[in-house]
N, C-alpha and C positions, 0 to 999 in steps of 0.2 A: 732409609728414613725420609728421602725427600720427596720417594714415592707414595709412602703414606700420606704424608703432610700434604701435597698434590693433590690426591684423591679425596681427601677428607675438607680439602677446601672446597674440592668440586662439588661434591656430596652437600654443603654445608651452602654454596650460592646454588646451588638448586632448589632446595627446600625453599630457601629463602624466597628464589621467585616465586616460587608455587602456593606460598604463602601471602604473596603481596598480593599476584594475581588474584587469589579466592577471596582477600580483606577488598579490591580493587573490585568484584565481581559484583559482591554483595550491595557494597557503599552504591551501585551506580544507579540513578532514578530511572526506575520505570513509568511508563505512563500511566497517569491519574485521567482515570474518566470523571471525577466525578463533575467538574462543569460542564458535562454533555448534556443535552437534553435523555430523557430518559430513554425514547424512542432506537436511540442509535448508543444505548449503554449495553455492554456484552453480560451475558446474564453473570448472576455468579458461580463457582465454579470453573473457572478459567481464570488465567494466568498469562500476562504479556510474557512471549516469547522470542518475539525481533520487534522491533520499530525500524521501521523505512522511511525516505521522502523518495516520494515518485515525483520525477521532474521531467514532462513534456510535453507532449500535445493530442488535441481531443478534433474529431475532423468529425463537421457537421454537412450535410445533403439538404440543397431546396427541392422539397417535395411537396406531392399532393396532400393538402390538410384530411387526414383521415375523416371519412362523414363529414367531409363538409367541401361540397363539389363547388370547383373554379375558385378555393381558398391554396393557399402552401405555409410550408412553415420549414424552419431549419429542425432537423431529424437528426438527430446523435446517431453516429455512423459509427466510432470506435476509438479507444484510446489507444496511444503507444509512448511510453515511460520508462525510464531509466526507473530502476529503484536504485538508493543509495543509502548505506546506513549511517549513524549520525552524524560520523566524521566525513562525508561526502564519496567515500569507496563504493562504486558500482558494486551490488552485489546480487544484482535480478533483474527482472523487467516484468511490466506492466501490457499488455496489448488486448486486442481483441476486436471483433466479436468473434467465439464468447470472452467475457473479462478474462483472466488469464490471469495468473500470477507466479511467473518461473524465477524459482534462486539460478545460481551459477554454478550449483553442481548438478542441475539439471531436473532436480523434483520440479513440481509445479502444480498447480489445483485450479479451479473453478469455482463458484461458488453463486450462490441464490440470494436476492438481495433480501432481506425482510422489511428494513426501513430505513426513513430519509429524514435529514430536520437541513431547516432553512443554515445558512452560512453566513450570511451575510449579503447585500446588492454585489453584484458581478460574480460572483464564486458559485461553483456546483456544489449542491447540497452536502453536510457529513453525509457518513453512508452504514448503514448495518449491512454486512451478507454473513450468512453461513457458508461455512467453507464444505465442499463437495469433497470424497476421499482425493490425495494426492497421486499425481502419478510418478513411481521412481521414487526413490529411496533418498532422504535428504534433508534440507531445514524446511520443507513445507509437510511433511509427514506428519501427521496428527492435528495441523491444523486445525482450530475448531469455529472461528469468527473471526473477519477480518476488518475494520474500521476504517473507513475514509473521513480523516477529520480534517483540522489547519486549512483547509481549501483556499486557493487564492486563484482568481479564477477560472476560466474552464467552460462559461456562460456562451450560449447560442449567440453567433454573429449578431450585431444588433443593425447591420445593412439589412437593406430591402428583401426580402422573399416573395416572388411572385412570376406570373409566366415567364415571363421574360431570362429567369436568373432559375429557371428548374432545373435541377440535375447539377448544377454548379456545385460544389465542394470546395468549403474553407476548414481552416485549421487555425482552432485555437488553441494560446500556452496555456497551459496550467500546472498546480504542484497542492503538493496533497500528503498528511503524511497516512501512512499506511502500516493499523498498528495490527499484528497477526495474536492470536491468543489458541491457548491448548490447553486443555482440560488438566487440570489442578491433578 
């Protein structure tokens, strides 16, 4: 008798979680585009799938101003970022060149920017890409568009660039949240 009773308790807070969890799943906000500009809105037909904030830093190169001889200019050289999901748990990272987007069981993607809208003075642009197949089996599988929005910022050194300072590399912080979406 005490075995049943045992069991059918267990049976009985099982369910129970299983049921909070899916009422807890449901209730939780996903991201709203809608105050994006249209430019970096993921079309329809997709579905937020993770939301991230990628927290770290973007390293800029004084170089030669392309077309335009004895100019230079700071040259975006590549990011490297924690991703963390909402409650701050590492669960990827950000790097590259090329961009790069790996969870921590090891998928990871690529992807093609389409478009960019302004952020605000000091922050790098939101961002549109299309996300490239993933590689490995994982949460970036299926991928379909990935959003760089909240930018805080992440902006070209605003020191000097010029002969004197070519080839020097700085790094700047930035944080960005990064919302991933998969086809509906």
């Amino acid at each position: 008798m005490t075995r049943k009773f045992l069991s059918t308790a267990l049976a009985t807070t099982a369910i129970a979680s299983v049921l909070t969890a899916c009422a807890t799943a449901q209730m939780a906000p996903m991201y709203d585009q809608s105050a994006l500009p249209d430019a970096v809105k993921v079309p329809a037909g997709n579905m937020v799938a993770m939301e991230t904030v990628g927290i770290g830093q973007i390293t800029y190169e004084c170089r030669d101003k392309k077309d335009a001889a004895g100019q230079y200019e700071w040259v975006f050289v590549g990011p490297d970022a924690a991703l963390n999901d909402r409650s701050g748990k590492k669960i990827g990272k950000y790097f590259g060149p090329p961009a790069t987007w790996e969870n921590m069981d090891g998928s990871k993607l690529t992807a093609t920017q389409i478009a960019v809208a302004p952020a605000g003075a000091g922050n790098i642009p939101s961002q549109l890409v299309k996300a490239n197949p993933a590689m490995g089996a994982g949460a970036m599988t299926g991928v379909t568009y990935i959003q760089r929005v909240a930018t805080k910022g992440g902006v070209a050194p605003a020191m000097a660039c010029d002969a004197g300072s070519k080839g020097k590399k700085e790094i700047v912080n930035y944080q960005a949240d990064y919302i991933f979406y998969k086809g509906a």
